[in-house]
Rosetta silent file (secondary structure, phi, psi, omega in degrees, C-alpha in Angstrom):
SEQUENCE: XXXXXXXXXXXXXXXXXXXXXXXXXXXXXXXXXXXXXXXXXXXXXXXXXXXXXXXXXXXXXXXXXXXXXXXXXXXXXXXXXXXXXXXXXXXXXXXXXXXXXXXXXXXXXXXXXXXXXXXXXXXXXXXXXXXXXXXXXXXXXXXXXXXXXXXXXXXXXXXXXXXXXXXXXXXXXXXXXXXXXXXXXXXXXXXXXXXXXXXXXX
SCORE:     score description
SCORE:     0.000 S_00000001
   1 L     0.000  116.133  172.064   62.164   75.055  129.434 S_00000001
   2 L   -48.421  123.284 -172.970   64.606   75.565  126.415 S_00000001
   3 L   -87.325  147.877 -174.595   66.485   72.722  125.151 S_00000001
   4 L   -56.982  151.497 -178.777   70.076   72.082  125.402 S_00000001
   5 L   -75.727  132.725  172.519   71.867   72.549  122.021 S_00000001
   6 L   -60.138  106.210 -167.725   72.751   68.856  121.093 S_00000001
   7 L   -40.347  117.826 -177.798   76.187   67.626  122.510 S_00000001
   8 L   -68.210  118.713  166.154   78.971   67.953  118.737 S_00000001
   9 L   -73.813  140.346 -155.213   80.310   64.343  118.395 S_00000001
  10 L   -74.486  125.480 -160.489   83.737   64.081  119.134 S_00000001
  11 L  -113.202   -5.697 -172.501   85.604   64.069  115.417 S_00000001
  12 E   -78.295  168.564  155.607   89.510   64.209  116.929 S_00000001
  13 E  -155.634  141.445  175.363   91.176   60.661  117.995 S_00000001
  14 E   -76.683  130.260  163.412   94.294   61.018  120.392 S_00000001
  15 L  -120.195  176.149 -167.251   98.071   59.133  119.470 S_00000001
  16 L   -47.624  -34.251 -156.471  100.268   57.780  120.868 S_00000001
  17 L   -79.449  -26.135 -169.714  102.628   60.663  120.301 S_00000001
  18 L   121.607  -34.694  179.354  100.001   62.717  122.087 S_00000001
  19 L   -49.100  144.204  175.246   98.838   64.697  119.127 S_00000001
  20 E  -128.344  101.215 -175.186   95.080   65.275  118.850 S_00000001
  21 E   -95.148  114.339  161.663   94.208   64.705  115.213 S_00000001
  22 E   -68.692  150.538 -173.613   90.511   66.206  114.165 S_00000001
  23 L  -109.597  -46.590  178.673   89.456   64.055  111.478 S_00000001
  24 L   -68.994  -32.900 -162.113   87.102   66.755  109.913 S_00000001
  25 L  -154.916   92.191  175.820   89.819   69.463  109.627 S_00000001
  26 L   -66.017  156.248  165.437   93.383   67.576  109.951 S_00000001
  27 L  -122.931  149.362  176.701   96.584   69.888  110.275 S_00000001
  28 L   -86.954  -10.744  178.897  100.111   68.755  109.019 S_00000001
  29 L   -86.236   -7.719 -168.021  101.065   69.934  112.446 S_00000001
  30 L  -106.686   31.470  175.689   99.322   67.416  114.443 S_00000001
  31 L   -94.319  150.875  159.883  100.895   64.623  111.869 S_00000001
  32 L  -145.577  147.392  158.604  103.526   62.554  113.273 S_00000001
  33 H    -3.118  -79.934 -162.862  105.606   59.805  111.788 S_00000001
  34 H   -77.784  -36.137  158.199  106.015   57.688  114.196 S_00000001
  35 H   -32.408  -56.201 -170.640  101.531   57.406  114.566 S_00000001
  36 H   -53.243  -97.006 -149.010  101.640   56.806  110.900 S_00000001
  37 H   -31.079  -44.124 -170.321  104.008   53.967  110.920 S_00000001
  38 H   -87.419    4.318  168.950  102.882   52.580  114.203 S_00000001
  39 H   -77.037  -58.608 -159.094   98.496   52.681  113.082 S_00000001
  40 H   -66.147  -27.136 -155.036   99.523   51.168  109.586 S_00000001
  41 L   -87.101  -18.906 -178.782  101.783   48.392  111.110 S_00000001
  42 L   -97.255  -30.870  169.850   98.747   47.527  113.254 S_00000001
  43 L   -52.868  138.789  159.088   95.735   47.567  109.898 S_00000001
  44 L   -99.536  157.478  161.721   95.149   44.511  108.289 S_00000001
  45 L   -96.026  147.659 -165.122   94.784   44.220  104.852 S_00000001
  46 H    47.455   43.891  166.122   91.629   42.237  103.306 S_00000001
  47 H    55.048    6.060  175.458   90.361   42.726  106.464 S_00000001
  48 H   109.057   -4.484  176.372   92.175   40.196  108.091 S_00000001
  49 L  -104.872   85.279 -178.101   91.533   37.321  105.896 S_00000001
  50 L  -122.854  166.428  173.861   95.046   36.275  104.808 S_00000001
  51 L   -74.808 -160.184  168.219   97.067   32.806  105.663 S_00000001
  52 L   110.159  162.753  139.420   99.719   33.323  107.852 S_00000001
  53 L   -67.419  -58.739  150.830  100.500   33.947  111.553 S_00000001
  54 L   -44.945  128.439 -164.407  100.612   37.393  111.267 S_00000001
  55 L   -93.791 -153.794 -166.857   98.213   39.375  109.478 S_00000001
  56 L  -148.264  113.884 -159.398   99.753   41.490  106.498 S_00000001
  57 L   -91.481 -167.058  177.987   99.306   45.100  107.661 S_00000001
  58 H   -60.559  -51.118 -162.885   98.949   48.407  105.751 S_00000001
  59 H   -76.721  -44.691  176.874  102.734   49.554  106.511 S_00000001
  60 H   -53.762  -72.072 -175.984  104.134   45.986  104.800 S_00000001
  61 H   -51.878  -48.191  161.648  102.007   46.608  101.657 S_00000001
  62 H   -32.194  -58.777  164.255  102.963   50.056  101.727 S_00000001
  63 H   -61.678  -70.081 -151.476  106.934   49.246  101.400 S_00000001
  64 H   -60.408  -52.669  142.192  106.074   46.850   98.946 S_00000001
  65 H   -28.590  -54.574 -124.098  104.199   49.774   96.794 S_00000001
  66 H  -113.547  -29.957  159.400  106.662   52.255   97.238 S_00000001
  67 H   -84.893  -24.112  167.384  109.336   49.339   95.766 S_00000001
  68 H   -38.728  -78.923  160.269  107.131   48.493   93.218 S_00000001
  69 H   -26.802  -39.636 -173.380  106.931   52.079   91.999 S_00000001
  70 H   -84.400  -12.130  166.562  110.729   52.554   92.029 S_00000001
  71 H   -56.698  -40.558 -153.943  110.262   49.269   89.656 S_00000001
  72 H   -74.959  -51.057 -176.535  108.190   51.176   87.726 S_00000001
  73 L  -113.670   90.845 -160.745  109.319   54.518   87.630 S_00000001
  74 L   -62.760  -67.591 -176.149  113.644   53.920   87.549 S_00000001
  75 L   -73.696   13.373  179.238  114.123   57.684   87.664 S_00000001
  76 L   -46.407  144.906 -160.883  111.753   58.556   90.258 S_00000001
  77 L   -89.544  157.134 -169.671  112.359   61.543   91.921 S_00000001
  78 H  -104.553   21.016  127.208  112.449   60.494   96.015 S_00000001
  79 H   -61.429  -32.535  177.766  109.571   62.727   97.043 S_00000001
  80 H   -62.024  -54.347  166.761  107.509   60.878   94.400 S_00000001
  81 H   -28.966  -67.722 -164.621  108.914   57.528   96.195 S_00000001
  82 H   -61.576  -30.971  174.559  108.029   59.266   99.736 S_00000001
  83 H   -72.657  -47.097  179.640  104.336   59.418   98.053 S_00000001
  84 H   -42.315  -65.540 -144.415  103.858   55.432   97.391 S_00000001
  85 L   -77.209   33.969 -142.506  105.292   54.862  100.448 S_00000001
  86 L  -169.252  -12.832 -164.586  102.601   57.627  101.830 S_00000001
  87 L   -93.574   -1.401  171.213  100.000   56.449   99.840 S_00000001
  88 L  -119.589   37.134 -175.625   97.802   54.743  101.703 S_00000001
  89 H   -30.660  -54.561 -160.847   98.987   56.935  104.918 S_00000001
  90 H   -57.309  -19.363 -173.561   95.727   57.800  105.849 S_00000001
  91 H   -87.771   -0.083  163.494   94.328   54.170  107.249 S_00000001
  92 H   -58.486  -59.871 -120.656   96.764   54.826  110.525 S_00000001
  93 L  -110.167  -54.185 -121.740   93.125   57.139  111.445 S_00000001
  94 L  -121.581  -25.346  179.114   90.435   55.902  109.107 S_00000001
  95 L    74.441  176.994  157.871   91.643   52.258  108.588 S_00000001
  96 L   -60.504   77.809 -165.554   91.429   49.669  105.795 S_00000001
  97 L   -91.507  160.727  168.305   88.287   49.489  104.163 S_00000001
  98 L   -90.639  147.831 -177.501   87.883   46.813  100.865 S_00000001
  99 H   -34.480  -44.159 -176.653   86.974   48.136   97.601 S_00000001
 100 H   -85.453  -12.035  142.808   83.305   46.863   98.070 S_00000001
 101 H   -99.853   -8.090  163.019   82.788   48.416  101.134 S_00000001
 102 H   -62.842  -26.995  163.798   84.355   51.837  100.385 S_00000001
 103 L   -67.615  -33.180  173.575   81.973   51.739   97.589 S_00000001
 104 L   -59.735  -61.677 -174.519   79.176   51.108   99.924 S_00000001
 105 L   -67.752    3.774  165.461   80.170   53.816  102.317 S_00000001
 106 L    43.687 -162.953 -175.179   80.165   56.423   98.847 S_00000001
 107 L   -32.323  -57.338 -150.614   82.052   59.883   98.821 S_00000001
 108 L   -64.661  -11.874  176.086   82.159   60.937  102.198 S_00000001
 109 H   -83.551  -61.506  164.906   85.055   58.231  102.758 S_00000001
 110 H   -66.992   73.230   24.551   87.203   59.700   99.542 S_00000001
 111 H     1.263  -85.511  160.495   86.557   62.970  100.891 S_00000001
 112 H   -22.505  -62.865  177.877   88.072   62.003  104.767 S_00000001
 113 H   -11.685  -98.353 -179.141   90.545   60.253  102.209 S_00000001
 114 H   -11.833  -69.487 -163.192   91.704   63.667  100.673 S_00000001
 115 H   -58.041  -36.959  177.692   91.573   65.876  103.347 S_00000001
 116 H   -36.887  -78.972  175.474   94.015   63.361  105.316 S_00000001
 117 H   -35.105  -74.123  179.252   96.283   62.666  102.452 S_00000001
 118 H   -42.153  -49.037 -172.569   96.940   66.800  102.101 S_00000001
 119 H   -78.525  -14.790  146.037   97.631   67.325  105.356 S_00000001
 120 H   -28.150  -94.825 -164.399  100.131   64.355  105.375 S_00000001
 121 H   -29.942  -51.956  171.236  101.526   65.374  102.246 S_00000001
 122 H   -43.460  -60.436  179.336  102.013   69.236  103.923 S_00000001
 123 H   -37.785  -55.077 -172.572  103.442   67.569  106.848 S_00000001
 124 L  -132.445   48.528  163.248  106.768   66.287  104.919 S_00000001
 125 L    71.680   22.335  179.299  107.010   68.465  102.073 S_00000001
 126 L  -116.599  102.977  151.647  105.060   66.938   99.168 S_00000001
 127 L    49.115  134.948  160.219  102.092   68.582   96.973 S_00000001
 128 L   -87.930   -8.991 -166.091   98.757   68.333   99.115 S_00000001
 129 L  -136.073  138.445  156.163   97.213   66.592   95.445 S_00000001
 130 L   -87.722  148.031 -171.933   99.840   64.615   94.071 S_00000001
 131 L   -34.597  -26.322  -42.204  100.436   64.622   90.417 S_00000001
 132 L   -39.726  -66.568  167.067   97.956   62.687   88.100 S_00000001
 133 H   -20.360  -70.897 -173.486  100.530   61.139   86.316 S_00000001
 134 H   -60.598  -49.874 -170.819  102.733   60.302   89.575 S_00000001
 135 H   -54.702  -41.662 -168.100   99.086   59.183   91.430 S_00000001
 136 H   -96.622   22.681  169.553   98.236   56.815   88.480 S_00000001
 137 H   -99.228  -59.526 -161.974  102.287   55.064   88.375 S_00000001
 138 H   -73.836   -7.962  165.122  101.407   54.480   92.068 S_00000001
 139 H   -78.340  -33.722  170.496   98.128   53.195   91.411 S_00000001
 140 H   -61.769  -63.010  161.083   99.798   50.987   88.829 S_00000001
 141 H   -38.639  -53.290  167.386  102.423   49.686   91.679 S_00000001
 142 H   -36.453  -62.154 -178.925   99.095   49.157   93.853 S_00000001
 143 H   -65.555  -21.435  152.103   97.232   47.151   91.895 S_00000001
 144 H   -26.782  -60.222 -143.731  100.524   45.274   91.448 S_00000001
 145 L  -111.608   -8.501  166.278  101.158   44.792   95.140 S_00000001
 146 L  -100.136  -30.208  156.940   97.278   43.478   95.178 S_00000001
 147 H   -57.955  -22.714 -158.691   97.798   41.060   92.732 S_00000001
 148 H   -96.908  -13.626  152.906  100.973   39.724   94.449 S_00000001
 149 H   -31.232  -80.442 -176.125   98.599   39.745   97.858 S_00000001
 150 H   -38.627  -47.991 -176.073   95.907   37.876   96.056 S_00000001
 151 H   -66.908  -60.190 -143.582   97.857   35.083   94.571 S_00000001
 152 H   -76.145  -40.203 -150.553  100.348   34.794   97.549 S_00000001
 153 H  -142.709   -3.582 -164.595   98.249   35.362  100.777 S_00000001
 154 H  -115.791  -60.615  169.604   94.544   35.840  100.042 S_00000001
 155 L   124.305   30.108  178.209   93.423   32.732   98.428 S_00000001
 156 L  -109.457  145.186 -154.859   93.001   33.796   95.033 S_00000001
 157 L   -95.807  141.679 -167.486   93.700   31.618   92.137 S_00000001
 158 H   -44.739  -53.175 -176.414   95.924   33.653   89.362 S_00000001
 159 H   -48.542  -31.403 -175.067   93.084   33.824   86.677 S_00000001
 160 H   -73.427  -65.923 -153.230   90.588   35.663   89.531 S_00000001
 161 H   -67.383  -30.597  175.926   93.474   37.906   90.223 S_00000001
 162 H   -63.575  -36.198 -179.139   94.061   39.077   86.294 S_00000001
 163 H   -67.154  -48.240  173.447   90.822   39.551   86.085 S_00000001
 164 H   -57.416  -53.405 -175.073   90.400   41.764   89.083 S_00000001
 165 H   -61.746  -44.839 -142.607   93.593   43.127   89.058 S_00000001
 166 L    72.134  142.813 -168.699   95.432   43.062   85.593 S_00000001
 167 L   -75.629  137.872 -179.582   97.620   40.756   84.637 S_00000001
 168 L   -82.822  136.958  148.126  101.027   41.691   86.033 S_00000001
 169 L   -42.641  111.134  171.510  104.572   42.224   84.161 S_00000001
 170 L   -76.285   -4.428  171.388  106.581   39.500   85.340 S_00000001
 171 L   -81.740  -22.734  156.924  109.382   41.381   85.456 S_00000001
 172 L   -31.609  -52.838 -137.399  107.568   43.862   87.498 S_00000001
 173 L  -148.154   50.732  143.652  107.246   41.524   90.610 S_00000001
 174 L   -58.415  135.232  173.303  110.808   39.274   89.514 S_00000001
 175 L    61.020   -8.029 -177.971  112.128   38.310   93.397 S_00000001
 176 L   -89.160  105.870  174.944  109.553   39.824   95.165 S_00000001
 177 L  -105.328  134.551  171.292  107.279   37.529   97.849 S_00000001
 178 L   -60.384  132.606  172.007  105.015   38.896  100.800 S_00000001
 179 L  -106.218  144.179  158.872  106.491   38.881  103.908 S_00000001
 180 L  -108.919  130.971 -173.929  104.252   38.305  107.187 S_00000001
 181 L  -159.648  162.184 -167.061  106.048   39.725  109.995 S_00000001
 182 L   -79.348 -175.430  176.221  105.361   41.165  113.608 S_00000001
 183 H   -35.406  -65.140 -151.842  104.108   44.675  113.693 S_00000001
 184 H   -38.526  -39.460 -155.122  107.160   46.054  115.503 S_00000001
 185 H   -67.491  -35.338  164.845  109.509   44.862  113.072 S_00000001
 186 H    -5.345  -75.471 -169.375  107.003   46.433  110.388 S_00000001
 187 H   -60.570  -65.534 -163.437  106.904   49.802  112.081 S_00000001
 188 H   -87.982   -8.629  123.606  110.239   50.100  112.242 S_00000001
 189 H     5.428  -91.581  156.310  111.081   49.495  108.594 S_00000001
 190 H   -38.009  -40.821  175.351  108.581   51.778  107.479 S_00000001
 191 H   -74.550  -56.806 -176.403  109.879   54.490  109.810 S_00000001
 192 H   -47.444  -54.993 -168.434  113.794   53.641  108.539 S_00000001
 193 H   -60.221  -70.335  163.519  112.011   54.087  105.200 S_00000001
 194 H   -40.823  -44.813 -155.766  110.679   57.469  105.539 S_00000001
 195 H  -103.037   -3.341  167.353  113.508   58.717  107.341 S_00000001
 196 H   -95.148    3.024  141.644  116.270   57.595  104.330 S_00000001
 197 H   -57.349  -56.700  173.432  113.509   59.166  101.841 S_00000001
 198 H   -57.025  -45.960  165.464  113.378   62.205  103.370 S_00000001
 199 H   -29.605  -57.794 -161.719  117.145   62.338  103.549 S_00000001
 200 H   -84.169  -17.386 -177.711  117.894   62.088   99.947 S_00000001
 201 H   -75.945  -13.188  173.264  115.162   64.883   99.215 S_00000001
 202 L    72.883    0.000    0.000  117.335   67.148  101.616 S_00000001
């Protein structure tokens, strides 16, 4: 008796919006907004070990990149903006892994990464590969927006975080403090945020 051909593991995950996103082969049409905003507003960051009542999600750090970056870069163009604020887009599907376990888990996670990120990017008009230049100002705002994590919310004493981090421009991250807040208000932020980005790119 011949054997059945081995049942194909299911690679899609359903949102809220309805959309059925494949994970293997992503489409900008089956991106929506409102998914992003409301997945990231739900990730923790550091896995969940921050003080706080609240944890301090994906979509919070995100705004907090994306002002960092406009710290950074004064004349940014607001599609560059719409990438920070875009840049870690992809953990609405794939979630928040820590540096030390993305390393663990090797390529096939920056791969997933990639393809995600392009079809995003398609999705609202940006590049599918963002610039190098523009990728490594928003990597600069990241590492930024991890230092002001570490110190603020994490448990890390400033000297750990220069070392990990870089030591931050205080001028950089003048007035700025982490907010813990609930999701909702989060989500809709982030969403407000996106939809006055797109706006000024016309």
């Amino acid at each position: 008796m011949a054997k059945s051909a081995p049942k194909q593991a299911r690679a899609w995950q359903r949102m809220l919006s309805g959309r059925r996103l494949d994970l293997l082969d992503p489409t900008p049409m089956d991106i929506e907004i409102e998914d992003i905003a409301h997945g990231l507003a739900f990730v923790a960051r550091w896995n969940g070990q921050t003080q706080g009542d609240f944890a301090y999600s994906v979509a919070e750090h995100s705004l907090l990149v994306e002002a960092l970056f406009a710290r950074i870069v004064p004349a940014a163009e607001p599609k560059w903006k719409l990438a920070a604020l875009l840049h870690d887009a992809p953990e609405y599907v794939i979630g928040d892994m820590i540096s030390p376990v993305k390393n663990a888990v090797g390529p096939g996670y920056e791969e997933l990464d990639e393809r995600l990120t392009a079809a995003i990017h398609i999705r609202f008009g940006l590049p599918a590969k963002t610039p190098p230049l523009i990728k490594k100002q928003i990597k600069k705002a990241d590492r930024l927006s991890a230092w002001l994590e570490a110190t603020q919310i994490a448990g890390f004493s400033v000297a750990e975080s220069d070392k990990l981090f870089g030591k931050p421009d205080p001028a950089l991250l003048e007035g700025l403090s982490i907010s813990l807040r609930p999701p909702v208000e989060v989500r809709e932020d982030f969403t407000a945020r996106h939809k006055m980005l797109l706006a000024e790119i016309g």
